[in-house]
PDB file of N, H, CA, C and O in Angstrom:
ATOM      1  N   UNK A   1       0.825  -1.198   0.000  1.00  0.00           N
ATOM      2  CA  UNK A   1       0.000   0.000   0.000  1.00  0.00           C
ATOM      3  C   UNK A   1       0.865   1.256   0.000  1.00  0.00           C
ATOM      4  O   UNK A   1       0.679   2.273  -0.668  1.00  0.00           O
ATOM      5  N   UNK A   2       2.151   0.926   1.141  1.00  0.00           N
ATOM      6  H   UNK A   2       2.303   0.100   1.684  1.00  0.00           H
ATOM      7  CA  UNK A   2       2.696   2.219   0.825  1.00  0.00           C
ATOM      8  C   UNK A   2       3.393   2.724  -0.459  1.00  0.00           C
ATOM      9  O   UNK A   2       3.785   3.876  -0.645  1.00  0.00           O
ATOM     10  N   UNK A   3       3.504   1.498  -1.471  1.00  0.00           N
ATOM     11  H   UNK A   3       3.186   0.562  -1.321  1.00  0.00           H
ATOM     12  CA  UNK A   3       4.814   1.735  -2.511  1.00  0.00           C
ATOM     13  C   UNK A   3       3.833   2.341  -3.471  1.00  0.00           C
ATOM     14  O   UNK A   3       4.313   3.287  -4.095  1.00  0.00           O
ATOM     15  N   UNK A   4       2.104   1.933  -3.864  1.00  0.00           N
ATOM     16  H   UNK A   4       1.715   1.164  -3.357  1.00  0.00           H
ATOM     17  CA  UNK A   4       1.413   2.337  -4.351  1.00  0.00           C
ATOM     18  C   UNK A   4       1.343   4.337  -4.140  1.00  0.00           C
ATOM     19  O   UNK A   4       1.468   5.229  -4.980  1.00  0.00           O
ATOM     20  N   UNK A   5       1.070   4.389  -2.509  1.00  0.00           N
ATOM     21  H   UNK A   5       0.969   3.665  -1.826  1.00  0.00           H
ATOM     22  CA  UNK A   5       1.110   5.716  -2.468  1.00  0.00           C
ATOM     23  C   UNK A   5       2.098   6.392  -2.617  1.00  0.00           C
ATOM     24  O   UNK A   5       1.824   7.577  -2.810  1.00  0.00           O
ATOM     25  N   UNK A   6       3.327   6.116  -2.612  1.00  0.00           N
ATOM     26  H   UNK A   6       3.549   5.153  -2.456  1.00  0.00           H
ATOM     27  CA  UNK A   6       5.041   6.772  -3.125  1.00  0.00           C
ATOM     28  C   UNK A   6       4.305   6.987  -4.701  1.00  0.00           C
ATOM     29  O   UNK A   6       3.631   8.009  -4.837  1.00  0.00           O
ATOM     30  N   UNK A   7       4.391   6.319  -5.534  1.00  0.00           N
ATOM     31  H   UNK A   7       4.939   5.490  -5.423  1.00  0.00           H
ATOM     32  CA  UNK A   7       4.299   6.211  -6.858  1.00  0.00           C
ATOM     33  C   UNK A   7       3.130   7.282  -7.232  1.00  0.00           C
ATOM     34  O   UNK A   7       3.407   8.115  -8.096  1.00  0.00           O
ATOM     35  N   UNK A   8       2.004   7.305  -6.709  1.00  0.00           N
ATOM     36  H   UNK A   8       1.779   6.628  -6.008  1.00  0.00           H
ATOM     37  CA  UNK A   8       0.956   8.270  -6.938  1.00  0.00           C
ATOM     38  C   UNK A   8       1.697   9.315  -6.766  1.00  0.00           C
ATOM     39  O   UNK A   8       2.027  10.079  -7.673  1.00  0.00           O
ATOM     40  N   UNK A   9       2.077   9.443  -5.335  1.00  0.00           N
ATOM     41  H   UNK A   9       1.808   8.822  -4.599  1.00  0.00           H
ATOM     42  CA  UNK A   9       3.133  11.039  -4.948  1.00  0.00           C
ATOM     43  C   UNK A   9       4.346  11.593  -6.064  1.00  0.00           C
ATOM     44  O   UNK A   9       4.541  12.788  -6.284  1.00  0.00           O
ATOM     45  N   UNK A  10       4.889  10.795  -6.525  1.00  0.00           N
ATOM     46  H   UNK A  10       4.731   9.824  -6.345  1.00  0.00           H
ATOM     47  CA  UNK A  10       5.754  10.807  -7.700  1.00  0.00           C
ATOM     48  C   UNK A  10       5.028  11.591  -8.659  1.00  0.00           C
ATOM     49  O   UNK A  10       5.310  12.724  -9.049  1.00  0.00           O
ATOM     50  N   UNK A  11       4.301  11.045  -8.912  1.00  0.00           N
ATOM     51  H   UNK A  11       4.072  10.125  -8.595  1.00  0.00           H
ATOM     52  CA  UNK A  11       3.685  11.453 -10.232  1.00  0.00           C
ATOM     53  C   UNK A  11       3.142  12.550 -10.137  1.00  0.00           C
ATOM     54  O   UNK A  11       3.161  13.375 -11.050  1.00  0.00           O
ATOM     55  N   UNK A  12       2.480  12.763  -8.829  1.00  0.00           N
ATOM     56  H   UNK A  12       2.465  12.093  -8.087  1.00  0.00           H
ATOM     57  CA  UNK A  12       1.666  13.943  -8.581  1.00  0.00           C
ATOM     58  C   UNK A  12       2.822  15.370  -8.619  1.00  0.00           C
ATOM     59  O   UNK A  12       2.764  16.334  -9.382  1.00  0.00           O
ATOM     60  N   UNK A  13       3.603  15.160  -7.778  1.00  0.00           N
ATOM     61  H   UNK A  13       3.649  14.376  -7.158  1.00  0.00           H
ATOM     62  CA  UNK A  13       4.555  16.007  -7.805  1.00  0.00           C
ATOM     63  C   UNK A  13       5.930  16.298  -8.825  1.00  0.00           C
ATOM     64  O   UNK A  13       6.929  16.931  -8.483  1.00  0.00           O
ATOM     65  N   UNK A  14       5.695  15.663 -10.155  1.00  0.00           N
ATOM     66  H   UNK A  14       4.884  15.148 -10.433  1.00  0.00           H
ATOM     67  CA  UNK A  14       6.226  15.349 -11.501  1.00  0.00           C
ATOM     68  C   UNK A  14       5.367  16.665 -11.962  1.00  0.00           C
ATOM     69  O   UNK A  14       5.874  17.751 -12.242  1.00  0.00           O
ATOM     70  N   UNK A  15       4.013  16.369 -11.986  1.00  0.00           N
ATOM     71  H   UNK A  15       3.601  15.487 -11.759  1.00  0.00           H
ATOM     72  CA  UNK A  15       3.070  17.469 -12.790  1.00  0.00           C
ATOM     73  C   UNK A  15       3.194  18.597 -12.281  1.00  0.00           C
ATOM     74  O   UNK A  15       3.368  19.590 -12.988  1.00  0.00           O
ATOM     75  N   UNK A  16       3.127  18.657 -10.936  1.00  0.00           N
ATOM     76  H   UNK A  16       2.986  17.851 -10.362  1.00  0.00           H
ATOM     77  CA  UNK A  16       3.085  19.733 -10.120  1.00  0.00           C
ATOM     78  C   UNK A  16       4.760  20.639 -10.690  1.00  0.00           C
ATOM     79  O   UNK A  16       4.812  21.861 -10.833  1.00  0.00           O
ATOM     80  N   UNK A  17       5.637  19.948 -10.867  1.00  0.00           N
ATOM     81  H   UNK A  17       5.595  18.956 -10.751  1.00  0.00           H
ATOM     82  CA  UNK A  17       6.764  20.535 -11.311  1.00  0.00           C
ATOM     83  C   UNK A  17       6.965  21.048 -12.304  1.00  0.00           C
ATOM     84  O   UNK A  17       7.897  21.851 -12.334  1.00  0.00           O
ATOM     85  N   UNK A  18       6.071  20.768 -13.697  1.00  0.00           N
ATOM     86  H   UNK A  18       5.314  20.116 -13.672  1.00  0.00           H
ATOM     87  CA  UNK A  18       6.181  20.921 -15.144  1.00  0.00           C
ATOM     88  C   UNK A  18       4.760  21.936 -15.094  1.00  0.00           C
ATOM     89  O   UNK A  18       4.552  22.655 -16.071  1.00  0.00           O
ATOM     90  N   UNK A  19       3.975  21.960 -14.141  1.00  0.00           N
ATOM     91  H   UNK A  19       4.143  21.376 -13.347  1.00  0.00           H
ATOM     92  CA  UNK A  19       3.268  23.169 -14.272  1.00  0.00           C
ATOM     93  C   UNK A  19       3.816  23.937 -13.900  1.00  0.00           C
ATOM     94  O   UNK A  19       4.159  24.687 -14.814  1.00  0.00           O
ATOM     95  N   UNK A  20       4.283  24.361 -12.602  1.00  0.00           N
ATOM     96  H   UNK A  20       4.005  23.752 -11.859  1.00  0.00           H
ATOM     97  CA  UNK A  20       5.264  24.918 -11.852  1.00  0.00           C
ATOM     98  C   UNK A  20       6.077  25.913 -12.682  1.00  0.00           C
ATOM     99  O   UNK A  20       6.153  27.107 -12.392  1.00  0.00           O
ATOM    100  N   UNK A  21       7.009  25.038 -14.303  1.00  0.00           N
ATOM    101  H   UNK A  21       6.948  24.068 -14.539  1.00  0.00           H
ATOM    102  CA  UNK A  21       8.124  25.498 -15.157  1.00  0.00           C
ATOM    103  C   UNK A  21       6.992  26.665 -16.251  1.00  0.00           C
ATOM    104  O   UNK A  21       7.078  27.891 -16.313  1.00  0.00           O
ATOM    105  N   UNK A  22       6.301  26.033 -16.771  1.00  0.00           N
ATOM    106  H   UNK A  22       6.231  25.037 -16.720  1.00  0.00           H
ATOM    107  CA  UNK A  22       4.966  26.625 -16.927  1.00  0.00           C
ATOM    108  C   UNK A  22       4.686  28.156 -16.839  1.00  0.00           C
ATOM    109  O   UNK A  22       4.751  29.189 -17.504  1.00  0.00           O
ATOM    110  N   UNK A  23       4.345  27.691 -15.653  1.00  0.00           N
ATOM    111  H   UNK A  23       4.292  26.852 -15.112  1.00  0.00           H
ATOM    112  CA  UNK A  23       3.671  28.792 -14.877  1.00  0.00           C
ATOM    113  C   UNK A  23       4.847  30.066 -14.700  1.00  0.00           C
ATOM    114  O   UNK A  23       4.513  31.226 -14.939  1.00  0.00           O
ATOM    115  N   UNK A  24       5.989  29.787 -14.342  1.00  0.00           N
ATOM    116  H   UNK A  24       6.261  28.844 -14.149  1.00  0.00           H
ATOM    117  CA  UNK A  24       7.219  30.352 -13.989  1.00  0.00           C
ATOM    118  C   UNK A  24       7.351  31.178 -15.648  1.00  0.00           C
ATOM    119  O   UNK A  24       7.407  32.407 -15.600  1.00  0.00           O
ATOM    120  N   UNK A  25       7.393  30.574 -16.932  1.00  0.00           N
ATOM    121  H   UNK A  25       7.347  29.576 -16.972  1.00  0.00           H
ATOM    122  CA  UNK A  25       7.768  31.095 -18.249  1.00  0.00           C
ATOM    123  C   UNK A  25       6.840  31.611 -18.880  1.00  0.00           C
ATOM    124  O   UNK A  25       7.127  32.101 -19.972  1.00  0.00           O
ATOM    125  N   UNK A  26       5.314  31.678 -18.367  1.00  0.00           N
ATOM    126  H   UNK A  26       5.080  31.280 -17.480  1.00  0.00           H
ATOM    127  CA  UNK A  26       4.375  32.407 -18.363  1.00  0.00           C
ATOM    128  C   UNK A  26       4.815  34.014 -18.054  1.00  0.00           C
ATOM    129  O   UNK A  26       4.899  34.956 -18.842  1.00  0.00           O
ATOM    130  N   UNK A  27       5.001  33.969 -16.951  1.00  0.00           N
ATOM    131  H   UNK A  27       4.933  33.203 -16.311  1.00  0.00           H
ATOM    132  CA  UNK A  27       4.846  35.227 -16.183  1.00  0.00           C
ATOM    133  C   UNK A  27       6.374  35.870 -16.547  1.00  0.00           C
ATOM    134  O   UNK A  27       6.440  37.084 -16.351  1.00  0.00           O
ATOM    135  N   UNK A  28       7.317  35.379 -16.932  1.00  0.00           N
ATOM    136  H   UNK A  28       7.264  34.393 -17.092  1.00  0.00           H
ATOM    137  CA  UNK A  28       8.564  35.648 -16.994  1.00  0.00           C
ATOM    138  C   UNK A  28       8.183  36.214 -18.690  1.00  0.00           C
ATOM    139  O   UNK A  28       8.993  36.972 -19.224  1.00  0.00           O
ATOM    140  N   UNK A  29       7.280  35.909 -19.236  1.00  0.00           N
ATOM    141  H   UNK A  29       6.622  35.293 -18.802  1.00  0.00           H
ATOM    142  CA  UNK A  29       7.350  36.364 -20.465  1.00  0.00           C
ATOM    143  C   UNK A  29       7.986  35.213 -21.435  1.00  0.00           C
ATOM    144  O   UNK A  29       7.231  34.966 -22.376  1.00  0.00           O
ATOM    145  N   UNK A  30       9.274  34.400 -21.434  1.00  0.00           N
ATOM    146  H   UNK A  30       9.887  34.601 -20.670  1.00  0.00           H
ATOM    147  CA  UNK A  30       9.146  32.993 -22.086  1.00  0.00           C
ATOM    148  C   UNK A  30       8.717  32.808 -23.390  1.00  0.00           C
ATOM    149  O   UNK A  30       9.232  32.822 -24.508  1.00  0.00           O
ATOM    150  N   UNK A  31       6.892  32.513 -22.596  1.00  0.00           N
ATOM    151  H   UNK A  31       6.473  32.502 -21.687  1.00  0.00           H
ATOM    152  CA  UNK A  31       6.009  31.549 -23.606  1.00  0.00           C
ATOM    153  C   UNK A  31       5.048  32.712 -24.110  1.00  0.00           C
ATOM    154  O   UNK A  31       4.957  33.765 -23.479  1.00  0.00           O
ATOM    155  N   UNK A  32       4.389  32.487 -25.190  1.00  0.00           N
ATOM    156  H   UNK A  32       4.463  31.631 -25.703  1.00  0.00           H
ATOM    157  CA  UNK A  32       3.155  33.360 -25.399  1.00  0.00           C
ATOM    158  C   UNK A  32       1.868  32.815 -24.968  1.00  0.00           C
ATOM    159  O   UNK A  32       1.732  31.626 -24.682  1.00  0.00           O
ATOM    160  N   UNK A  33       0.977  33.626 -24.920  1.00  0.00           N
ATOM    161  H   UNK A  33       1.087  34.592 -25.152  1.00  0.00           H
ATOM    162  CA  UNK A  33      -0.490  33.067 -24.628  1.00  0.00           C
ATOM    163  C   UNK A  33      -0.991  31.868 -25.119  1.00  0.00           C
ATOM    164  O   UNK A  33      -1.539  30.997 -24.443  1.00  0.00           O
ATOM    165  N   UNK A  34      -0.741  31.844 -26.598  1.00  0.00           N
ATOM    166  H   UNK A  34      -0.297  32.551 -27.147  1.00  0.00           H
ATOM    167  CA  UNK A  34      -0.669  30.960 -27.840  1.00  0.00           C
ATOM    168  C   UNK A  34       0.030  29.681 -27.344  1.00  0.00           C
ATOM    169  O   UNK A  34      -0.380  28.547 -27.591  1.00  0.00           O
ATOM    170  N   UNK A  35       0.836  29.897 -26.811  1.00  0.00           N
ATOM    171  H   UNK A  35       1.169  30.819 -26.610  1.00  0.00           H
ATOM    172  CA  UNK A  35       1.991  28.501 -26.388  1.00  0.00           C
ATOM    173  C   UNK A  35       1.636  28.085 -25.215  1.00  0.00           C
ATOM    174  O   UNK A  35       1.820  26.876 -25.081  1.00  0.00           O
ATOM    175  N   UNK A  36       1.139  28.684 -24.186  1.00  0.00           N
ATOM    176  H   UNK A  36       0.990  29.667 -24.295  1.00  0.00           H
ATOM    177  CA  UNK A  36       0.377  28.181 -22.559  1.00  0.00           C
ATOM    178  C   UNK A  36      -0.853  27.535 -23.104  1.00  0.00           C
ATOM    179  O   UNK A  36      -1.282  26.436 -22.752  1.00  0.00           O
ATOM    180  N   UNK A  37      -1.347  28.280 -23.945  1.00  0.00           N
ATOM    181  H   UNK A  37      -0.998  29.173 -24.230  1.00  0.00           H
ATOM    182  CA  UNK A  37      -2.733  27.569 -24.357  1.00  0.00           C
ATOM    183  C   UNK A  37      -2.601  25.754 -24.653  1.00  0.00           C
ATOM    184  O   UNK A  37      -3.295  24.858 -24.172  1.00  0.00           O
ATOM    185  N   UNK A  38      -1.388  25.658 -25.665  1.00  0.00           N
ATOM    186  H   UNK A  38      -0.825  26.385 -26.056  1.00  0.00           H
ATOM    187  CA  UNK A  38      -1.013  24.843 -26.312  1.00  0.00           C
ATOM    188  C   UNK A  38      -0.817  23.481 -25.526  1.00  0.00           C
ATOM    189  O   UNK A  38      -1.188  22.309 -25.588  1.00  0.00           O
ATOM    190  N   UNK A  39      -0.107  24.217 -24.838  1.00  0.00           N
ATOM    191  H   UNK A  39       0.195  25.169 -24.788  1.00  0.00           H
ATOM    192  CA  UNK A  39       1.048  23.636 -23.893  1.00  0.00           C
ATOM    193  C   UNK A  39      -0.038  22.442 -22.697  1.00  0.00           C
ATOM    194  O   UNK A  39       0.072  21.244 -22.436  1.00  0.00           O
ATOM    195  N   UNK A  40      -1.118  23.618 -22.193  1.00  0.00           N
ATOM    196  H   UNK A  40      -1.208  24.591 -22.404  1.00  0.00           H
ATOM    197  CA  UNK A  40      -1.990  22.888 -21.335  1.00  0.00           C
ATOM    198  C   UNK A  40      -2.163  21.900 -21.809  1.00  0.00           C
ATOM    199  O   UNK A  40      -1.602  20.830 -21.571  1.00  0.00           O
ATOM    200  N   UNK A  41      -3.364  22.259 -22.907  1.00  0.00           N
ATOM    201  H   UNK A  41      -3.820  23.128 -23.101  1.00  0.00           H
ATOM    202  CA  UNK A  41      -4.368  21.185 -23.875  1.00  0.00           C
ATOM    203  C   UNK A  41      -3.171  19.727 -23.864  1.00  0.00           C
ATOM    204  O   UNK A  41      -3.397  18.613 -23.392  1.00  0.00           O
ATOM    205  N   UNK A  42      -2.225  20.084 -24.369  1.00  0.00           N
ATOM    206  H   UNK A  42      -2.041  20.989 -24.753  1.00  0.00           H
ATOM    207  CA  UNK A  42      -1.051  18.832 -24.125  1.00  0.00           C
ATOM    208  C   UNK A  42      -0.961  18.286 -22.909  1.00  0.00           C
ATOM    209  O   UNK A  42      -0.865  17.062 -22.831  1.00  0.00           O
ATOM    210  N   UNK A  43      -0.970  18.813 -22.139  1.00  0.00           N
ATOM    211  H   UNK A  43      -1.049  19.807 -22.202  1.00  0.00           H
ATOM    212  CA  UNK A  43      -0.640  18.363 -20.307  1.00  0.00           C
ATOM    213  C   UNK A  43      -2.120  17.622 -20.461  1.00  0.00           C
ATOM    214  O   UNK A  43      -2.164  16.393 -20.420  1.00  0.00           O
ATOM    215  N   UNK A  44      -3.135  18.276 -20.611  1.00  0.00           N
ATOM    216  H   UNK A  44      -3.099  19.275 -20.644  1.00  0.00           H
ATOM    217  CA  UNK A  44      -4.505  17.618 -19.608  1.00  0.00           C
ATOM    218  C   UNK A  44      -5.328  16.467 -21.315  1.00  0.00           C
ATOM    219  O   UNK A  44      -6.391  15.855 -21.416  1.00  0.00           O
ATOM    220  N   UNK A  45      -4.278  16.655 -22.217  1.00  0.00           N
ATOM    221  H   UNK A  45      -3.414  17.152 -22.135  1.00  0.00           H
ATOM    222  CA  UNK A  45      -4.950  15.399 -23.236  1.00  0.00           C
ATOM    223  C   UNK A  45      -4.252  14.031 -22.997  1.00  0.00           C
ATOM    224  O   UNK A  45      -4.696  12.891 -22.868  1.00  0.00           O
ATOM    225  N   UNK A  46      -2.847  14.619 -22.983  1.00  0.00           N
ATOM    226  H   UNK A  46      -2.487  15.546 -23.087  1.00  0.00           H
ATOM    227  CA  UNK A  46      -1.847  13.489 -23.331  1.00  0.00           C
ATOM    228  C   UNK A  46      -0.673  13.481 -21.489  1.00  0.00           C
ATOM    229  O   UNK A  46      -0.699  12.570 -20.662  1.00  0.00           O
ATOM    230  N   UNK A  47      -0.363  13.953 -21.455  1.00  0.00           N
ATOM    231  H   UNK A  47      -0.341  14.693 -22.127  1.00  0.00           H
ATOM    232  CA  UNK A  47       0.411  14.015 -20.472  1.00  0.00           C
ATOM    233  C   UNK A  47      -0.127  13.079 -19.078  1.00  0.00           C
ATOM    234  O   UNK A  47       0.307  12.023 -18.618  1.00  0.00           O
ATOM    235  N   UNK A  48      -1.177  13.902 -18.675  1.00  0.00           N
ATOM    236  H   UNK A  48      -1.530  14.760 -19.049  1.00  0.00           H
ATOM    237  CA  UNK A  48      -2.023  13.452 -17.552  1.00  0.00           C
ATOM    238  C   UNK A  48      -2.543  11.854 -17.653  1.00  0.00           C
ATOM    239  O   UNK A  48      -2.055  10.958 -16.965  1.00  0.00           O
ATOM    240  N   UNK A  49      -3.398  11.700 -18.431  1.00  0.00           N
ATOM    241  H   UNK A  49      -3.795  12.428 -18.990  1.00  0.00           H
ATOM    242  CA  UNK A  49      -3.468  10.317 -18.697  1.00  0.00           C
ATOM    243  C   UNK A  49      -2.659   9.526 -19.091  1.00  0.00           C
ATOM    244  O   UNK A  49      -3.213   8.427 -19.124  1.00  0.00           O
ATOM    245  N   UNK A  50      -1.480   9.447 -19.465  1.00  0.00           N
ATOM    246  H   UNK A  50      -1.030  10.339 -19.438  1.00  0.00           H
ATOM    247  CA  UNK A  50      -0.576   8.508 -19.411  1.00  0.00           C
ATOM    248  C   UNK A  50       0.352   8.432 -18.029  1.00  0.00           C
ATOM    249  O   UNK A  50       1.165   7.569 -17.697  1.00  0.00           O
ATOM    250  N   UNK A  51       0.015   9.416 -17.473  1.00  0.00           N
ATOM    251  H   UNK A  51      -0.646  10.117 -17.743  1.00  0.00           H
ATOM    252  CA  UNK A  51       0.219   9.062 -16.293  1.00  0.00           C
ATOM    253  C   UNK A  51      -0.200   8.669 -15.245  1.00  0.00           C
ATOM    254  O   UNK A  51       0.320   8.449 -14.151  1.00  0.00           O
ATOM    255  N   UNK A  52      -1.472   8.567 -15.760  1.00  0.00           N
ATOM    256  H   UNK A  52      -1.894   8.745 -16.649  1.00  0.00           H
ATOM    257  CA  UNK A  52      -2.906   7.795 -14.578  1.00  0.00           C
ATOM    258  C   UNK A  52      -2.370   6.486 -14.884  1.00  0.00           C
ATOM    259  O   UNK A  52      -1.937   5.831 -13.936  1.00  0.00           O
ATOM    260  N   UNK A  53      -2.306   5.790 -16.541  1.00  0.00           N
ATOM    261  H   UNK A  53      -2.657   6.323 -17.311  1.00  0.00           H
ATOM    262  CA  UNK A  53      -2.219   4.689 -16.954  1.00  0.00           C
ATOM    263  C   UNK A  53      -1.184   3.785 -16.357  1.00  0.00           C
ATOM    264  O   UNK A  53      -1.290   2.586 -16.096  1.00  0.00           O
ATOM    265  N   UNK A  54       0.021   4.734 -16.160  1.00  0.00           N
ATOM    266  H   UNK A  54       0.107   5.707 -16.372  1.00  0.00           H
ATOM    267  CA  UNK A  54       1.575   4.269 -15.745  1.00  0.00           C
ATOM    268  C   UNK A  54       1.587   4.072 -14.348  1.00  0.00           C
ATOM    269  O   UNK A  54       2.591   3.707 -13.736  1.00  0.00           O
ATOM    270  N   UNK A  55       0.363   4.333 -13.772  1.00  0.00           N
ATOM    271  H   UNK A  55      -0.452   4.630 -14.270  1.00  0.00           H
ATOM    272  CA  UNK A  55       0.458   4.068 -12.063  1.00  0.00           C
ATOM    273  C   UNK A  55      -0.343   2.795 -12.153  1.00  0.00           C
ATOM    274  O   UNK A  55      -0.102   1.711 -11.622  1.00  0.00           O
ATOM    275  N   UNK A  56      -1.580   3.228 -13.119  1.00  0.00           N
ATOM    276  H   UNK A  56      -1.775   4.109 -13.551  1.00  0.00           H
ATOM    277  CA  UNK A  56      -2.493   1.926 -12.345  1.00  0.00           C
ATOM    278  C   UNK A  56      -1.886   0.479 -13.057  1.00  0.00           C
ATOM    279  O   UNK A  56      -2.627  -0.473 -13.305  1.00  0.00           O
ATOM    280  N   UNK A  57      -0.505   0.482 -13.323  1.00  0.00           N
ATOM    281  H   UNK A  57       0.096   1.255 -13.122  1.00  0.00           H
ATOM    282  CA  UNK A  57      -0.340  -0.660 -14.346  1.00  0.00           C
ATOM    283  C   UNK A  57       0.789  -1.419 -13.012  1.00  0.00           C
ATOM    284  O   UNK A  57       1.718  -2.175 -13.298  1.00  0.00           O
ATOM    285  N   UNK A  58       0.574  -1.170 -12.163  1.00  0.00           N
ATOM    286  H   UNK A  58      -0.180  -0.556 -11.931  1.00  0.00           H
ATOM    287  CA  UNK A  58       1.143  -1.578 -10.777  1.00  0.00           C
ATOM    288  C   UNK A  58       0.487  -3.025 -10.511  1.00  0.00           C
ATOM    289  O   UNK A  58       0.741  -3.637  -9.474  1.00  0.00           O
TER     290      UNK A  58
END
């Protein structure tokens, strides 16, 4: 049970980091509106769910 919840935490705090970079090149100027837009839609189509997939394959 606990190695299950390490691995969730991993992951959780993986995303949390790459939004984080994100969020940071947003405001820093970086990225354009155009490219955050982009960028999400990528995180919450493809990103996110392969990382639901890669836990529950435990």
């Amino acid at each position: 049970m606990l190695q299950e919840l390490l691995v969730v935490a991993g992951s959780v705090l993986t995303l949390f980091l790459l939004m984080s970079v994100g969020f940071i090149f947003g405001k820093k100027g970086f990225l354009s509106e155009n490219t955050l837009s982009q960028l999400s839609k990528l995180l919450l189509t493809a990103v996110i769910p392969a990382t639901m997939v890669n836990v529950f394959q435990v």
